[in-house]
PDB file of N, CA, C and O in Angstrom:
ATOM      1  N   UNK A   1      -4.495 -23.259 -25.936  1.00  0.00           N
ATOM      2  CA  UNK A   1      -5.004 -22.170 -25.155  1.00  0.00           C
ATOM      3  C   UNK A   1      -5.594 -21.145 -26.106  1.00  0.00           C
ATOM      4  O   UNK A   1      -4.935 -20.512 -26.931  1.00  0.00           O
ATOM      5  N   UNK A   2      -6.817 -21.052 -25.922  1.00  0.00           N
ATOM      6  CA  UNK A   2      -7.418 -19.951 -26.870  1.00  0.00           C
ATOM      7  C   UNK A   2      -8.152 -19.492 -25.590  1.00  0.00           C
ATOM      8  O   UNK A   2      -8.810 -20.117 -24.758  1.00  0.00           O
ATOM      9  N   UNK A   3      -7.644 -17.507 -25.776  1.00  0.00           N
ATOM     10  CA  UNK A   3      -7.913 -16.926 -25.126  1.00  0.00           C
ATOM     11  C   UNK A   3      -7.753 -16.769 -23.919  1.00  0.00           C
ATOM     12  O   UNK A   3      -8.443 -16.056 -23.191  1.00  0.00           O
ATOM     13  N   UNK A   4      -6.601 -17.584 -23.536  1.00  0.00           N
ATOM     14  CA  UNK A   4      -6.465 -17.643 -22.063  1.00  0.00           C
ATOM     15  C   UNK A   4      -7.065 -18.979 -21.505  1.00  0.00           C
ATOM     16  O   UNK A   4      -6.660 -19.194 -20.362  1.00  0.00           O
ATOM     17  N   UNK A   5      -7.785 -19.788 -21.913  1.00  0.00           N
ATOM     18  CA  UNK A   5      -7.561 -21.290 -21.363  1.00  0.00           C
ATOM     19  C   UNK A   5      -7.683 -21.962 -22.006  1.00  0.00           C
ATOM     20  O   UNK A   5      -8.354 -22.165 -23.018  1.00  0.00           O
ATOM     21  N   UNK A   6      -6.701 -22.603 -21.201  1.00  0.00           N
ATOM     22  CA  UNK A   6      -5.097 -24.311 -21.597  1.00  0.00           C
ATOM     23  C   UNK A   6      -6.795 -25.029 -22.079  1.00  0.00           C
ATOM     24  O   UNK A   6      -7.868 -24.894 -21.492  1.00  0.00           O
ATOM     25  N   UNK A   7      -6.429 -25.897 -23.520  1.00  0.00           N
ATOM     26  CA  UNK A   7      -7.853 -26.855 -23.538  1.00  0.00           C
ATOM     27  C   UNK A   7      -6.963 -28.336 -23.340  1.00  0.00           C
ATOM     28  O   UNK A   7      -7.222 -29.357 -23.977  1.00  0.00           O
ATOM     29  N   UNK A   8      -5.712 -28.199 -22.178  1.00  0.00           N
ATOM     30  CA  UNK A   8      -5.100 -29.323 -21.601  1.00  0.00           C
ATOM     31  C   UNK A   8      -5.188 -29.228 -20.034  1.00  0.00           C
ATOM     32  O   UNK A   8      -4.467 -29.842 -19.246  1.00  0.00           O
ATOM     33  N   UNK A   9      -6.538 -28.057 -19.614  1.00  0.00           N
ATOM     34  CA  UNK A   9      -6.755 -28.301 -18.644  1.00  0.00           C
ATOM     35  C   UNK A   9      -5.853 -27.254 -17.658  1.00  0.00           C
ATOM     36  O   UNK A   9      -4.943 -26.632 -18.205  1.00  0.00           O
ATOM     37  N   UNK A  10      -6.136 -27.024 -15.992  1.00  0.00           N
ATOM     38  CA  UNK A  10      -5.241 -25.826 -15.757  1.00  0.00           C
ATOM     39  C   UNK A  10      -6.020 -24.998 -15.235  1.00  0.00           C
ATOM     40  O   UNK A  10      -7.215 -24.889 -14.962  1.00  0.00           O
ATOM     41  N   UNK A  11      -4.176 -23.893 -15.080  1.00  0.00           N
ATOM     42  CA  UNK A  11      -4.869 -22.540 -14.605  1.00  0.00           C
ATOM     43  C   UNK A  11      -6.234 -21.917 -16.167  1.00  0.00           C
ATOM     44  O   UNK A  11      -6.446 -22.819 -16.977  1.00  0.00           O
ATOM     45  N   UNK A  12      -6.796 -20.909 -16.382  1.00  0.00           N
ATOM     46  CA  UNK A  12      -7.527 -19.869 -16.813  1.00  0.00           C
ATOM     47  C   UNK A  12      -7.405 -18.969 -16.422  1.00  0.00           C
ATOM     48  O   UNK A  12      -7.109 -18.726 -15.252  1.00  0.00           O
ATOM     49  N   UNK A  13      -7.624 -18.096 -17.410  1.00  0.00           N
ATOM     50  CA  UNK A  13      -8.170 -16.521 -17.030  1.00  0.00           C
ATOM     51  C   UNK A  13      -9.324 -16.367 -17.655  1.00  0.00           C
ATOM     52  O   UNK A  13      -9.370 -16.887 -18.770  1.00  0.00           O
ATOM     53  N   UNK A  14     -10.506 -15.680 -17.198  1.00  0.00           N
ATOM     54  CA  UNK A  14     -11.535 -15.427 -17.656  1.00  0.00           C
ATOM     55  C   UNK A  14     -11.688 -14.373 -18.495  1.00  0.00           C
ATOM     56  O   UNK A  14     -12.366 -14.455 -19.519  1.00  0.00           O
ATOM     57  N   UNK A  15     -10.824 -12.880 -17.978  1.00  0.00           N
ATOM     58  CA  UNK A  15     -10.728 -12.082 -19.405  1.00  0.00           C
ATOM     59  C   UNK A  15     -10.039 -12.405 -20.285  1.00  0.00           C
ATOM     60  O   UNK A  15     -10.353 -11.844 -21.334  1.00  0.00           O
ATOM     61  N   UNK A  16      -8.994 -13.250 -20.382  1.00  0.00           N
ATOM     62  CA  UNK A  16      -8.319 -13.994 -21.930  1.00  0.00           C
ATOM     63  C   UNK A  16      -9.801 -14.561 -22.368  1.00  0.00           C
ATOM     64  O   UNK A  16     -10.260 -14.129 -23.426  1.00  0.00           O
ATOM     65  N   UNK A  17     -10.675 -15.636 -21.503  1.00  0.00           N
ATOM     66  CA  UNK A  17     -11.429 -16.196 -22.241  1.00  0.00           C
ATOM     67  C   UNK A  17     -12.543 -15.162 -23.033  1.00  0.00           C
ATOM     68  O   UNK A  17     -12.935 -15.295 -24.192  1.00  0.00           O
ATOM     69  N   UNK A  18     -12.861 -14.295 -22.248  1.00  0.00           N
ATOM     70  CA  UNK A  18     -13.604 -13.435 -23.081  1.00  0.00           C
ATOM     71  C   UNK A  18     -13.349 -12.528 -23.821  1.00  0.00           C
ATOM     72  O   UNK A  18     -14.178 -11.938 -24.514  1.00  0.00           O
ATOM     73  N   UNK A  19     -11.964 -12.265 -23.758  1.00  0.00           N
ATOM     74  CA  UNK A  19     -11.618 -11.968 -25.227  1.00  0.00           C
ATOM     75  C   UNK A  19     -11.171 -12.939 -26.367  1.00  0.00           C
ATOM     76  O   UNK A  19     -11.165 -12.596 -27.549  1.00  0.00           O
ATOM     77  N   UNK A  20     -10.837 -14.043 -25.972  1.00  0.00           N
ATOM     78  CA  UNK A  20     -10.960 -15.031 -27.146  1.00  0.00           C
ATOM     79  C   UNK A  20     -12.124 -15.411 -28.130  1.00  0.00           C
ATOM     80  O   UNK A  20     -12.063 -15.632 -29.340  1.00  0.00           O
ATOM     81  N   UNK A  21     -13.433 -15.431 -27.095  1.00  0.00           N
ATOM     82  CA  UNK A  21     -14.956 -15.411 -27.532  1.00  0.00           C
ATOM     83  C   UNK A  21     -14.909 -14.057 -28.494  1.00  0.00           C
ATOM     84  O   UNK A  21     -14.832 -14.047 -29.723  1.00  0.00           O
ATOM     85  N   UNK A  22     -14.957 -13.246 -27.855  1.00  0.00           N
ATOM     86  CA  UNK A  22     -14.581 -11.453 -28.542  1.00  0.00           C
ATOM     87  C   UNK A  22     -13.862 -11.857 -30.167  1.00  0.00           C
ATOM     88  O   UNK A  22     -14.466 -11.633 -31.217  1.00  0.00           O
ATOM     89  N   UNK A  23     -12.735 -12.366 -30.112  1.00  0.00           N
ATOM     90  CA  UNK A  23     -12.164 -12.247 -31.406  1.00  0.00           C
ATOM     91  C   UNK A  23     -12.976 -13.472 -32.333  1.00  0.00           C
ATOM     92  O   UNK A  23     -13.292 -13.213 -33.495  1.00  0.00           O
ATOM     93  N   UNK A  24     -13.276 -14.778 -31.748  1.00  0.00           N
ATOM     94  CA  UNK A  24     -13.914 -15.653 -32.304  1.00  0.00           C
ATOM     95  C   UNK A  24     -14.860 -14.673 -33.526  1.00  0.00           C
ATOM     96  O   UNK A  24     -14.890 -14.527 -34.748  1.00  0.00           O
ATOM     97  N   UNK A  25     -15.540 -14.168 -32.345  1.00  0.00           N
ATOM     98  CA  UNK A  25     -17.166 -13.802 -32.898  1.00  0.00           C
ATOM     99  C   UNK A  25     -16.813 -12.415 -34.392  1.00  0.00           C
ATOM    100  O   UNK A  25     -17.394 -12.290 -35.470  1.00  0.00           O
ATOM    101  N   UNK A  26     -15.664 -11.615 -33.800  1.00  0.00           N
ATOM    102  CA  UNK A  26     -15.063 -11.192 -34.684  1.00  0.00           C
ATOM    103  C   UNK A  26     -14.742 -11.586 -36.309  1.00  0.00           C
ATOM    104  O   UNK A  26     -14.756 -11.034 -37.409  1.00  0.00           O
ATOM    105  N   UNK A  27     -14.481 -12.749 -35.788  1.00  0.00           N
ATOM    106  CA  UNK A  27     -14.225 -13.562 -37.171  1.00  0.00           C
ATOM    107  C   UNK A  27     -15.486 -13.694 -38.400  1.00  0.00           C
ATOM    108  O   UNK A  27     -15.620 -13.504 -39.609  1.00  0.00           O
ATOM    109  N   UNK A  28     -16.455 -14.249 -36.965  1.00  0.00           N
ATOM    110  CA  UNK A  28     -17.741 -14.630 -37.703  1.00  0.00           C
ATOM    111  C   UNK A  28     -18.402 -13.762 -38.415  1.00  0.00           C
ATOM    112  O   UNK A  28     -19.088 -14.183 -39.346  1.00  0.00           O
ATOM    113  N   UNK A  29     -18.333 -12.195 -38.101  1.00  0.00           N
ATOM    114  CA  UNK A  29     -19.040 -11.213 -38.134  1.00  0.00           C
ATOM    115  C   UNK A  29     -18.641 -10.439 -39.467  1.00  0.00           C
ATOM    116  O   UNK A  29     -19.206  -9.640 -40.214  1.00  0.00           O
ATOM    117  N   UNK A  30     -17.185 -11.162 -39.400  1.00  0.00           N
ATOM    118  CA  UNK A  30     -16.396 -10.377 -40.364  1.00  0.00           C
ATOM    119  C   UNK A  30     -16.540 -11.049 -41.847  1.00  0.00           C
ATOM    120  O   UNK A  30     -16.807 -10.413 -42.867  1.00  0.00           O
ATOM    121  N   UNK A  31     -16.371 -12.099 -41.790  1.00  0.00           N
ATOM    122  CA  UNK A  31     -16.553 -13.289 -42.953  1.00  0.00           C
ATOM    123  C   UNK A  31     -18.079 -13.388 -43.403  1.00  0.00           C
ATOM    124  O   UNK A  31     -18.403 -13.826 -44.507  1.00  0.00           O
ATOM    125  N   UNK A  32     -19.149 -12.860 -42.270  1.00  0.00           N
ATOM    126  CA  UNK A  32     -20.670 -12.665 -42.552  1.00  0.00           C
ATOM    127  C   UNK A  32     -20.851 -11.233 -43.458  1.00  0.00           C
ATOM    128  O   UNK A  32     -21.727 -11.077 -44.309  1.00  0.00           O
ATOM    129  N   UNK A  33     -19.941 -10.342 -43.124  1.00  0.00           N
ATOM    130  CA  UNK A  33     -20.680  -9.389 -43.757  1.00  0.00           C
ATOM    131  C   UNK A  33     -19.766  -9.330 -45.300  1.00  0.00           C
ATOM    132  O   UNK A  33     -20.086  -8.547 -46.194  1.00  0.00           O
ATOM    133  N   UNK A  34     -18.786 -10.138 -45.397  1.00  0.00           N
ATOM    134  CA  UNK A  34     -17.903 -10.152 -46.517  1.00  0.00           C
ATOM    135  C   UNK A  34     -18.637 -10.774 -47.498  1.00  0.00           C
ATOM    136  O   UNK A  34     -18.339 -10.469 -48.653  1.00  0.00           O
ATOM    137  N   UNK A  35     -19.755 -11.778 -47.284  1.00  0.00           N
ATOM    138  CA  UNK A  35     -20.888 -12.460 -47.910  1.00  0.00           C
ATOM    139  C   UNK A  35     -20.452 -13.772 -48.683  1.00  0.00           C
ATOM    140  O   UNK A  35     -20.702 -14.254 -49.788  1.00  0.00           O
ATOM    141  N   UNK A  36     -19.383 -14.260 -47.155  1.00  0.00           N
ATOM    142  CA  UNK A  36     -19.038 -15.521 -47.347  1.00  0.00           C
ATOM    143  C   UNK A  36     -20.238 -16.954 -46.948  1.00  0.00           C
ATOM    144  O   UNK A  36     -21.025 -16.784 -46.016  1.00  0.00           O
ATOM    145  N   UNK A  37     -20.250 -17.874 -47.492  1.00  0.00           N
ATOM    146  CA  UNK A  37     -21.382 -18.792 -47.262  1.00  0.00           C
ATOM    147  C   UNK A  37     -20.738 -19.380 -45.924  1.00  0.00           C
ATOM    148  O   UNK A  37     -19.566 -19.696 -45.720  1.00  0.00           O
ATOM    149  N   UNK A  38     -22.015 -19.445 -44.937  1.00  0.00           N
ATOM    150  CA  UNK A  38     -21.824 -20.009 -43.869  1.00  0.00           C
ATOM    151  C   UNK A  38     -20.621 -21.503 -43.545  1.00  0.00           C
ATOM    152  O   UNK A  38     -19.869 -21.538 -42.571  1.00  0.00           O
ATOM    153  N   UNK A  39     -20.714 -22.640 -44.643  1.00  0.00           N
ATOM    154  CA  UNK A  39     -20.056 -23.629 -44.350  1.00  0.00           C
ATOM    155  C   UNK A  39     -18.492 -22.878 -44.629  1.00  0.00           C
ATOM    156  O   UNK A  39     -17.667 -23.224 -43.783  1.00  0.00           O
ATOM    157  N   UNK A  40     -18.148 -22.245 -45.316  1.00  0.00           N
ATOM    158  CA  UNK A  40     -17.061 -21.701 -45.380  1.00  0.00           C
ATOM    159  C   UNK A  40     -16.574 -21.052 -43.972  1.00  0.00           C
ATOM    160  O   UNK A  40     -15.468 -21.269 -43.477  1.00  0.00           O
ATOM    161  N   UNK A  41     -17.598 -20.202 -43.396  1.00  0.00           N
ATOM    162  CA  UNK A  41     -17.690 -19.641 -42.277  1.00  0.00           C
ATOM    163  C   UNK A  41     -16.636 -20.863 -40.750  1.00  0.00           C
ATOM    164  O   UNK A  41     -15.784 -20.910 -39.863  1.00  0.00           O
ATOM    165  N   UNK A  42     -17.530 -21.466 -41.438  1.00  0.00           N
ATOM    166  CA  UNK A  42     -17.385 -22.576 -40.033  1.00  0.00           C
ATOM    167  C   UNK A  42     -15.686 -23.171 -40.040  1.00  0.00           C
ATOM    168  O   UNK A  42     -14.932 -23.168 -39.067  1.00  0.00           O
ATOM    169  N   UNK A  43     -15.312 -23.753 -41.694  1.00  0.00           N
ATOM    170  CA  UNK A  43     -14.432 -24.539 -41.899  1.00  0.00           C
ATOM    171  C   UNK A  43     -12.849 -23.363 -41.655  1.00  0.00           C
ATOM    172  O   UNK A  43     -11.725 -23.653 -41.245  1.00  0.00           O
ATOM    173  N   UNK A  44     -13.451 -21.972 -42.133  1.00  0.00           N
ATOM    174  CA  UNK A  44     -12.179 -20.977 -41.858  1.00  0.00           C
ATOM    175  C   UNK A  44     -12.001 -20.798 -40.210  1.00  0.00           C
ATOM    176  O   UNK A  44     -10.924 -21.133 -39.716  1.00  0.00           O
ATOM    177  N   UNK A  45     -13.011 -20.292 -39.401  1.00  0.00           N
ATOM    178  CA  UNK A  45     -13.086 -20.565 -37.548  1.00  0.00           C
ATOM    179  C   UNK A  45     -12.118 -21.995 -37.929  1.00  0.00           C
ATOM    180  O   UNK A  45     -10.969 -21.660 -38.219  1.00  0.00           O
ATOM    181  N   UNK A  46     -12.289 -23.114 -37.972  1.00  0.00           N
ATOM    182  CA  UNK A  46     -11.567 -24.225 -37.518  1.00  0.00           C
ATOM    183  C   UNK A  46     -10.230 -24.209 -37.882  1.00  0.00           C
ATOM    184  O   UNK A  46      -9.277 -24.667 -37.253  1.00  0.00           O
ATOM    185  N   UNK A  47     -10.243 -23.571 -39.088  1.00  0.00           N
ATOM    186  CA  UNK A  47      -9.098 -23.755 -39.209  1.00  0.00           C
ATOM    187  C   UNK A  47      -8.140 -22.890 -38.434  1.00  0.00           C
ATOM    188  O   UNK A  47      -6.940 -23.158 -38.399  1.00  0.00           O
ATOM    189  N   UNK A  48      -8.608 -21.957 -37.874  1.00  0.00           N
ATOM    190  CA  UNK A  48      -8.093 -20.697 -36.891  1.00  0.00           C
ATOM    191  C   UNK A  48      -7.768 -21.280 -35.539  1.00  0.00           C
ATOM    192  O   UNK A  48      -7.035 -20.667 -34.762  1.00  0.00           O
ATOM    193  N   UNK A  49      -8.221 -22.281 -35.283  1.00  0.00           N
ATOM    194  CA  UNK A  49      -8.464 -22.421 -34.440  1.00  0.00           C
ATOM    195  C   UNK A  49      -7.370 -23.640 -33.986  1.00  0.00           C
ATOM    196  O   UNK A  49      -6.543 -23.628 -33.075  1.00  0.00           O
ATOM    197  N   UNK A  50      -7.686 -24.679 -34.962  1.00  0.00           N
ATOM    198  CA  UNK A  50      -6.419 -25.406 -35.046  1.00  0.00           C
ATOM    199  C   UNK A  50      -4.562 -24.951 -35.574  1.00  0.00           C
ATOM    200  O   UNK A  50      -3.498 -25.566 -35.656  1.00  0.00           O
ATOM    201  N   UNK A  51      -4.956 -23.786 -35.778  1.00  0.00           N
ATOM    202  CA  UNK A  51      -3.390 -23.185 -36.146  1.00  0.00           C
ATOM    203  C   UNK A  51      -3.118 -22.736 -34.848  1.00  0.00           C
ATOM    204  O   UNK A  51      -1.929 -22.768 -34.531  1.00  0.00           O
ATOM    205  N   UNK A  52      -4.170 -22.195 -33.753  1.00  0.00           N
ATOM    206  CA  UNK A  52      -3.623 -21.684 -32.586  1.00  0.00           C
ATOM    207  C   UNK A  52      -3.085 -22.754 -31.730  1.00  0.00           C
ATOM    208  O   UNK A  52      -1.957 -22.584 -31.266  1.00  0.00           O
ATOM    209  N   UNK A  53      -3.875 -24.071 -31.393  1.00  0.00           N
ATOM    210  CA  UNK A  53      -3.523 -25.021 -31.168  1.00  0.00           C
ATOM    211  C   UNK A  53      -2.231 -25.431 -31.674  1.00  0.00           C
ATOM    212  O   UNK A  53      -1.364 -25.683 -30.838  1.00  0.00           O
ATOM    213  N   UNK A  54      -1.943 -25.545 -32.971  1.00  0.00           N
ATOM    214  CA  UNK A  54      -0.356 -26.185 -33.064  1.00  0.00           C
ATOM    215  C   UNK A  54       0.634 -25.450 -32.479  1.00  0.00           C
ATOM    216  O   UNK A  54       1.410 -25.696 -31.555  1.00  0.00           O
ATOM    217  N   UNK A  55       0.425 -24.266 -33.363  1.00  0.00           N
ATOM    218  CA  UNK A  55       1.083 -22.899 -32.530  1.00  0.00           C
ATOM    219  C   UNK A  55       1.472 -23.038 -30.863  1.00  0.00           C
ATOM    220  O   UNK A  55       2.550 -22.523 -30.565  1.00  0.00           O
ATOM    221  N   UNK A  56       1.137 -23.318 -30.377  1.00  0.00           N
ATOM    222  CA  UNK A  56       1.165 -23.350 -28.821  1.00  0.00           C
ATOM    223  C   UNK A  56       1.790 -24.907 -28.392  1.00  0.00           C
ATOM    224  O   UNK A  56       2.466 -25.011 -27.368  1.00  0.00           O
ATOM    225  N   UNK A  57       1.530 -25.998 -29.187  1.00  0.00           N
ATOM    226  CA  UNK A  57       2.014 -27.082 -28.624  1.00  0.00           C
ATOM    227  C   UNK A  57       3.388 -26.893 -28.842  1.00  0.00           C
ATOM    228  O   UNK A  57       3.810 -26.013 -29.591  1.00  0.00           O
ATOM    229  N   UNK A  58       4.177 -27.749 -28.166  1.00  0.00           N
ATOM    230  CA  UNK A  58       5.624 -27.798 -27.771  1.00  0.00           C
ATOM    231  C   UNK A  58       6.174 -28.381 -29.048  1.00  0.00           C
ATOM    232  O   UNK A  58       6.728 -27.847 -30.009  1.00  0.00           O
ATOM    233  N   UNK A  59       5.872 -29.589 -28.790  1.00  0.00           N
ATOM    234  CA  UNK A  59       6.406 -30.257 -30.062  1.00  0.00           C
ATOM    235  C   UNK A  59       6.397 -29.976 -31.539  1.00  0.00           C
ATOM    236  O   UNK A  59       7.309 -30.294 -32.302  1.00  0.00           O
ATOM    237  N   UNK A  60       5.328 -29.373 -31.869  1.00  0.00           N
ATOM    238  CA  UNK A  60       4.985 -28.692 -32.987  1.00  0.00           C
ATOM    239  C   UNK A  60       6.309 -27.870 -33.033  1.00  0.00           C
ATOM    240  O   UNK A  60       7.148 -28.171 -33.881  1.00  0.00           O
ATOM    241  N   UNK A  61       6.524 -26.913 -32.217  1.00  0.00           N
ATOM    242  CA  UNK A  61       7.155 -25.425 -32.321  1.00  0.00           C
ATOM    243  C   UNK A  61       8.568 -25.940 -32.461  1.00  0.00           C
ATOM    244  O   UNK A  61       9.329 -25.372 -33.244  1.00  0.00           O
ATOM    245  N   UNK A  62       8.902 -26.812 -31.865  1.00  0.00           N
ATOM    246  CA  UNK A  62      10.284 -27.609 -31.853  1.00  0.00           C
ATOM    247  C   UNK A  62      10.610 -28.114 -33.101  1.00  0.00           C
ATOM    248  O   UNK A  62      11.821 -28.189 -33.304  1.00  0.00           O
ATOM    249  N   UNK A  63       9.665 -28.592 -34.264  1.00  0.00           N
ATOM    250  CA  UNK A  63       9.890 -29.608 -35.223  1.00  0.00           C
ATOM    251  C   UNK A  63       9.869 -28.428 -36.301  1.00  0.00           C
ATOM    252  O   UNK A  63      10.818 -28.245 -37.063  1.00  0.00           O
ATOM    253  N   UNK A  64       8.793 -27.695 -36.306  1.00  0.00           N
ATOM    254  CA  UNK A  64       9.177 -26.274 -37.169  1.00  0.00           C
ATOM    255  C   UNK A  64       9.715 -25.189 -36.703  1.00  0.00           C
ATOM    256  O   UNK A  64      10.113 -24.727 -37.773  1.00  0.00           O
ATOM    257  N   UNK A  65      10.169 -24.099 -35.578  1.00  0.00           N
ATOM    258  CA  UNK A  65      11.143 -23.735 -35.659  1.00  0.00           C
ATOM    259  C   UNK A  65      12.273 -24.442 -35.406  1.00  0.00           C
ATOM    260  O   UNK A  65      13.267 -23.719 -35.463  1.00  0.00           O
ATOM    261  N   UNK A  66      12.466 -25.388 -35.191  1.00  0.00           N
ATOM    262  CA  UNK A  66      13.776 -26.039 -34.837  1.00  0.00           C
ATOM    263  C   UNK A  66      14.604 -26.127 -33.799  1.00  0.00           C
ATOM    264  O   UNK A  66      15.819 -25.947 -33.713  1.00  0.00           O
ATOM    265  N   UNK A  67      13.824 -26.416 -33.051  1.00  0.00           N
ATOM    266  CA  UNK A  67      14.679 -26.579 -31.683  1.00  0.00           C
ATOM    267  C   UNK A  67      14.763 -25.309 -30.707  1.00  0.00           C
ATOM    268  O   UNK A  67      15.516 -25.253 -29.736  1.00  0.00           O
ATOM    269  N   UNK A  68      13.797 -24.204 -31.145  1.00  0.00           N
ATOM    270  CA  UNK A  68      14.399 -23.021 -30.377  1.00  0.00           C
ATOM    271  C   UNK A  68      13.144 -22.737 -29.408  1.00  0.00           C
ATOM    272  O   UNK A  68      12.633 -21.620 -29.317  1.00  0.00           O
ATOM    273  N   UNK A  69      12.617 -24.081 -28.558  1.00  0.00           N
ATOM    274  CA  UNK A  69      11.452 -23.806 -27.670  1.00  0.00           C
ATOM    275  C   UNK A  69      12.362 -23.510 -26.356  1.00  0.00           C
ATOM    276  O   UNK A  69      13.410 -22.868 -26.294  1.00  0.00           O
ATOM    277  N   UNK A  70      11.650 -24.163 -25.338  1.00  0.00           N
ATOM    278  CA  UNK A  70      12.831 -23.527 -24.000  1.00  0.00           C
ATOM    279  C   UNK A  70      13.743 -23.799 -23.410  1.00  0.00           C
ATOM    280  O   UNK A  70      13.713 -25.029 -23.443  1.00  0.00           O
ATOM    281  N   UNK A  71      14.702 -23.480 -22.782  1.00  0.00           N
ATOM    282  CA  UNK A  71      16.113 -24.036 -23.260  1.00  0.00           C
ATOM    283  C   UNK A  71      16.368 -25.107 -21.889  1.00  0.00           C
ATOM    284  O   UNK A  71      15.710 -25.030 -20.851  1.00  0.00           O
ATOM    285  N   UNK A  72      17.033 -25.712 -22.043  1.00  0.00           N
ATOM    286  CA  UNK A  72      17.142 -27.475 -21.369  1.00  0.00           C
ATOM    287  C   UNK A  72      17.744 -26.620 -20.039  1.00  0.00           C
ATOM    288  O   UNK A  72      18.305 -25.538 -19.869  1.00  0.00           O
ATOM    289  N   UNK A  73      17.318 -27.689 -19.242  1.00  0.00           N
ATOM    290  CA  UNK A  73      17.325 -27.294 -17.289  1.00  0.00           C
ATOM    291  C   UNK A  73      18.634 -26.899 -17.293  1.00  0.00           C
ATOM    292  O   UNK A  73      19.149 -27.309 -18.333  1.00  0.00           O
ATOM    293  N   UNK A  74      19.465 -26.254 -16.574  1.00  0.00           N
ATOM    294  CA  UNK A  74      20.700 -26.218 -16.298  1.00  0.00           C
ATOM    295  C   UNK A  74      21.118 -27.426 -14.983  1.00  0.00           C
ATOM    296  O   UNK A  74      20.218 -27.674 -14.180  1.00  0.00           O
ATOM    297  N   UNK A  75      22.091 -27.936 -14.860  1.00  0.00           N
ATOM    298  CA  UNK A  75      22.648 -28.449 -13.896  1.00  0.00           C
ATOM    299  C   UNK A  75      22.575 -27.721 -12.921  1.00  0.00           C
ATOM    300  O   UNK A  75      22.726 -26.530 -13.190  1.00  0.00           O
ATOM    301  N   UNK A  76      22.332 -28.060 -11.454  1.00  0.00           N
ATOM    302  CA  UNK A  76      22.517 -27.470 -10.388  1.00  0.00           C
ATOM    303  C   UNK A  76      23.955 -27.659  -9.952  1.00  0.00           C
ATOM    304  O   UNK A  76      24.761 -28.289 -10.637  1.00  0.00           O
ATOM    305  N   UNK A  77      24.281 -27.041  -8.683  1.00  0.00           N
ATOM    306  CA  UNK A  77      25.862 -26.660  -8.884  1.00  0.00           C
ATOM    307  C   UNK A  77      26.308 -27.935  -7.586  1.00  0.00           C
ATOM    308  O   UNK A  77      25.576 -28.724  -6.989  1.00  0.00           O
ATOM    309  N   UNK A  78      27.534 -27.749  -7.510  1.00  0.00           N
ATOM    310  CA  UNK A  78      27.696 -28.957  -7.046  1.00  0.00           C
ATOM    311  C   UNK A  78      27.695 -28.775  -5.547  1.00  0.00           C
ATOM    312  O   UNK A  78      28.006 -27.590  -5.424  1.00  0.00           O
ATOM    313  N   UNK A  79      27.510 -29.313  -4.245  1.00  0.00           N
ATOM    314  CA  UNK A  79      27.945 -29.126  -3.310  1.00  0.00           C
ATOM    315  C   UNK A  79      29.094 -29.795  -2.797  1.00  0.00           C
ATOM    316  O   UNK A  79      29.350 -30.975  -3.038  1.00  0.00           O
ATOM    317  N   UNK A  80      30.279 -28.497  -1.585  1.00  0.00           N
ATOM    318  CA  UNK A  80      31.077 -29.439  -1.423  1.00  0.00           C
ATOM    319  C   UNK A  80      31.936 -29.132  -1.909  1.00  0.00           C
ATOM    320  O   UNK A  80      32.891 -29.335  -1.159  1.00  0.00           O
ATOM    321  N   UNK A  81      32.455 -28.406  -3.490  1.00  0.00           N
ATOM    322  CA  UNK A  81      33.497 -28.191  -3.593  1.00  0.00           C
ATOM    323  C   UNK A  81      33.359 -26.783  -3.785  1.00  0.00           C
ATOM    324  O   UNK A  81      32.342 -26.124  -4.002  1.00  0.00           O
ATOM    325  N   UNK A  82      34.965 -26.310  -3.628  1.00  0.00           N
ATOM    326  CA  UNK A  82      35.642 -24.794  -3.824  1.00  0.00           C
ATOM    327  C   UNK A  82      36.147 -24.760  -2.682  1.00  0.00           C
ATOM    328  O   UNK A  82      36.793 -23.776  -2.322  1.00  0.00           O
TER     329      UNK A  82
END
């Protein structure tokens, strides 16, 4: 999810998305006037881009923080007794 939409498909929000575009372009603008060479330009965006991606997947977050994604269903209670 960058910026507000899942790229696994889904709900969206359109102002997440346009502020995601917003910070994207941010990037670009920022690394342009720093008088970084364009292919650099491109390969740092990706890489931004794929850290948000891991960042957000489940499994990822599970294998490096360690287990502390969301916590397992509880049992429902029983009917019938008390």
């Amino acid at each position: 999810m960058i910026g507000g939409t899942s790229l696994a498909g889904g709900r969206f929000s359109l102002g997440g998305t346009v502020v995601g575009a917003l910070i994207i372009q941010t990037l670009t603008t920022t690394i342009y006037s720093i008088g970084v060479a364009a292919e650099t330009t491109l390969l740092f965006k990706a890489l931004v881009v794929t850290a948000v991606c891991l960042v957000q997947s489940p499994s990822f977050r599970a294998k490096v923080f360690g287990g502390r994604g969301r916590a397992a269903p509880r049992e429902p209670p029983r009917r019938g007794e008390g």
